[in-house]
N, C-alpha and C positions, 0 to 999 in steps of 0.2 A: 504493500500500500504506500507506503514510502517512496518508493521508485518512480510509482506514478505520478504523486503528487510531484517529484521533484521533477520530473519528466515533464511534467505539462506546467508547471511554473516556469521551465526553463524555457521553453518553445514561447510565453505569453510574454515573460522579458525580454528576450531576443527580437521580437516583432516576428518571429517565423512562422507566417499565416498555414504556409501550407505543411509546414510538418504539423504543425498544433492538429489541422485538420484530420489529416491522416492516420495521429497519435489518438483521438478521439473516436475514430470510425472504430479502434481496435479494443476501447473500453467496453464492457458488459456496464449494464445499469445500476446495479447494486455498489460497484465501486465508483462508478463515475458519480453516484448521487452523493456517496459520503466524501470525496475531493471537493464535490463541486460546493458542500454547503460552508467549506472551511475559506473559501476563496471571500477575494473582496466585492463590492456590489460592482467597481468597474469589470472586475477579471470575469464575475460569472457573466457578465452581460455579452462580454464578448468572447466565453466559450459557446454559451447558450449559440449564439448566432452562428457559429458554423459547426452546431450538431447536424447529421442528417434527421431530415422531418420527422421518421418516425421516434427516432432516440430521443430528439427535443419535446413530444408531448410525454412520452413515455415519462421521463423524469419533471415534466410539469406537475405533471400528474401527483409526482410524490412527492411536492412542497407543500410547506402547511399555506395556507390563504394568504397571511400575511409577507410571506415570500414571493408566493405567487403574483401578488398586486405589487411587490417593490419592482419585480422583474420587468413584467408589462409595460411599467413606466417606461423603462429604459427604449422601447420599442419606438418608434417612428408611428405616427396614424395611422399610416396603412398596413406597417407591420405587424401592430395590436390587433387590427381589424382581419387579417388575414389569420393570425395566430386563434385566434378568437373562433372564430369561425370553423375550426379543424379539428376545436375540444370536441370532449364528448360530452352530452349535455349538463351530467351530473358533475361533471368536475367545474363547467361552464355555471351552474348555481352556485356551487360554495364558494366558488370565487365572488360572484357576484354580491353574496349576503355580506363580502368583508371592505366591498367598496364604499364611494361616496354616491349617493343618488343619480347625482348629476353625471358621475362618469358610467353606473349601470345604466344609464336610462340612453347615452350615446352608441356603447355597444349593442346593446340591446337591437336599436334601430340600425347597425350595421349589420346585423344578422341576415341571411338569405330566410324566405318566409316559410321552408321549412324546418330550421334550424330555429329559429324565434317560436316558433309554435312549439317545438318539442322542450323548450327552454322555460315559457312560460305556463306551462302544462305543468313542469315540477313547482317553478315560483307559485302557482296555486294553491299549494300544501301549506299547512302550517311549518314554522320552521320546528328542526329534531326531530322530527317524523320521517318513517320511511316513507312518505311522499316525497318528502324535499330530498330525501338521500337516494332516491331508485332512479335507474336510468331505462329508459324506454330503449335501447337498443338489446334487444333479445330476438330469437326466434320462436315464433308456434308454427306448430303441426295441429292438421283437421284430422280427427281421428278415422272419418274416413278415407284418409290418401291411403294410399299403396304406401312399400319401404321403397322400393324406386321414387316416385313422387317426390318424398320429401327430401329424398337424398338431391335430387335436383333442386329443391326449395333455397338446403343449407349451401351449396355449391352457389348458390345464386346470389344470397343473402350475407354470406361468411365472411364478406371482406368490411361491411359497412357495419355490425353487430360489435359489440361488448365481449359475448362469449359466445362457442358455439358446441362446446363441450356437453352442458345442458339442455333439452329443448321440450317447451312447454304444448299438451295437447289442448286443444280445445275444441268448442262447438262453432258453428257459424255466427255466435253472437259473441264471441270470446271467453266464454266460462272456461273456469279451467277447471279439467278434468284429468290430466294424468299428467307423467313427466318420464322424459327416460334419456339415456344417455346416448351419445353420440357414438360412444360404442358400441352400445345394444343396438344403434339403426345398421352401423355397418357392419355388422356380420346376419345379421337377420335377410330373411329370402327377400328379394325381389318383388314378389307378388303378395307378402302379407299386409293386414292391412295394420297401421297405427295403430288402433284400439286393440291388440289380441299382441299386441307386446311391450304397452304401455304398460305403467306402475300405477295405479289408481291411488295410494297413499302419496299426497302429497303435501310438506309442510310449507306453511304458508307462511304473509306476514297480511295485514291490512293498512291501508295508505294511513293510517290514525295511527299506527304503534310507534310507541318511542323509537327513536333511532337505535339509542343505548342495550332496548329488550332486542331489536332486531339485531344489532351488532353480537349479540352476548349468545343467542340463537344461533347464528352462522358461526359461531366457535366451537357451541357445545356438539352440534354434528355435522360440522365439518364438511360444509359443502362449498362448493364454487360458487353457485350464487342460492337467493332466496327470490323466490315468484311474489309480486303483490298485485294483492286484489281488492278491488274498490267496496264499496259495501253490495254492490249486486252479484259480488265472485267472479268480475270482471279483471284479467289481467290488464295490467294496466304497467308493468316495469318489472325491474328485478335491484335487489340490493348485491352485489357483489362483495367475496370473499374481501379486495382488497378496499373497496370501503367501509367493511364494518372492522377491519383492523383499524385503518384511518381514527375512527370515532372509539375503537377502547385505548388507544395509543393517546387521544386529548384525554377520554377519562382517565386515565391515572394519570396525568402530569396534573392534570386539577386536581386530585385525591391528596397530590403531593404538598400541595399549599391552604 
């Protein structure tokens, strides 16, 4: 860890744009987030900028709010607005709950109008709820499809999704009615249908639950994500493994004061 850090110090004194660049493409996430948070606000602003795109949300992702909004700053208008616009919507909210009105209410309207609708669908929830913490990007399956069918669905869907590891059944009005894994679709025949190899046990959350029980939940059995449902058993999101760590990692730094 040391290596690197002196390694990518050295490259940001020297002005070596393009080694820094290429010393970066060869960092994993995990270590490039613990360098990056020791760095100064100019150093991280200008590694940040020449991560490739998917590494730079990747590690947005895992700044607490208020780091995330000092970084932003550093962005140009159209950088923020482009930056902005690439989140996922749920990480797009809890940034948003840590700004100033004036500068939510600017991004906001830079949003494309399906990105602004998926955006303020979660700002609808109360805050600490797993409304405000769920992200609409998941997939369902109709229990009618065939395992072909929806193999084509995830294949379709898989790159623009959260997760795809999971995937939720439901009715044509969205009830949710089973859950099965992305493994059990792929090895399962071709011509079975959905329903005759789904799991009907499925645990839930409802848009009303504390974020806290919903975080505490995805620890005690250990899933990749948790399905929420509106008060009609409408899916409506999912809370994922890495946000409800996010939310017990604030509870005990607050337990601790």
């Amino acid at each position: 860890m040391r290596y690197m850090e002196d390694t990518l110090l050295h490259h940001l004194h020297t002005n070596d744009t393009e080694a820094l660049k290429t010393f970066l493409f060869t960092i994993e996430e995990l270590p490039l987030l613990q360098v990056f948070t020791s760095l100064s606000a100019n150093e991280k602003a200008i590694v940040f900028r020449l991560l490739p795109k998917d590494k730079a949300l990747a590690l947005f992702e895992a700044l607490q709010p208020t780091a995330q909004h000092h970084l932003l700053r550093s962005f140009t208008d159209e950088g923020a607005t482009e930056f902005f616009n690439d989140m996922a919507p749920d990480v797009r909210v809890r940034l948003l709950d840590e700004l100033p009105a004036s500068v939510t209410k600017k991004l906001l309207q830079s949003l494309t109008a399906s990105e602004r609708d998926a955006t303020n669908l979660l700002l609808g929830y109360e805050r600490e709820t797993a409304g405000r913490l769920m992200t609409p990007e998941f997939i369902t399956l109709k229990k009618e499809m065939t395992v072909e069918d929806a193999l084509a669905k995830v294949r379709l869907q898989a790159r623009e999704k959260e997760t795809i590891y999971t995937l939720y059944v439901t009715d044509q009005r969205k009830k949710l009615h089973g859950v099965l894994s992305l493994k059990e679709l792929l090895i399962a025949e071709g011509s079975q249908l959905i329903a005759d190899i789904m799991s009907h046990e499925v645990i839930y959350v409802a848009t009303d639950t504390d974020q806290e029980e919903a975080a505490r939940l995805l620890n005690e059995i250990d899933v990749i994500a948790l399905p929420v449902v509106d008060r009609e058993s409408l899916i409506v999101g999912i809370v994922t493994a890495d946000e409800g760590r996010h939310i017990l990692e604030d509870e005990a730094i607050e337990d601790m004061f």
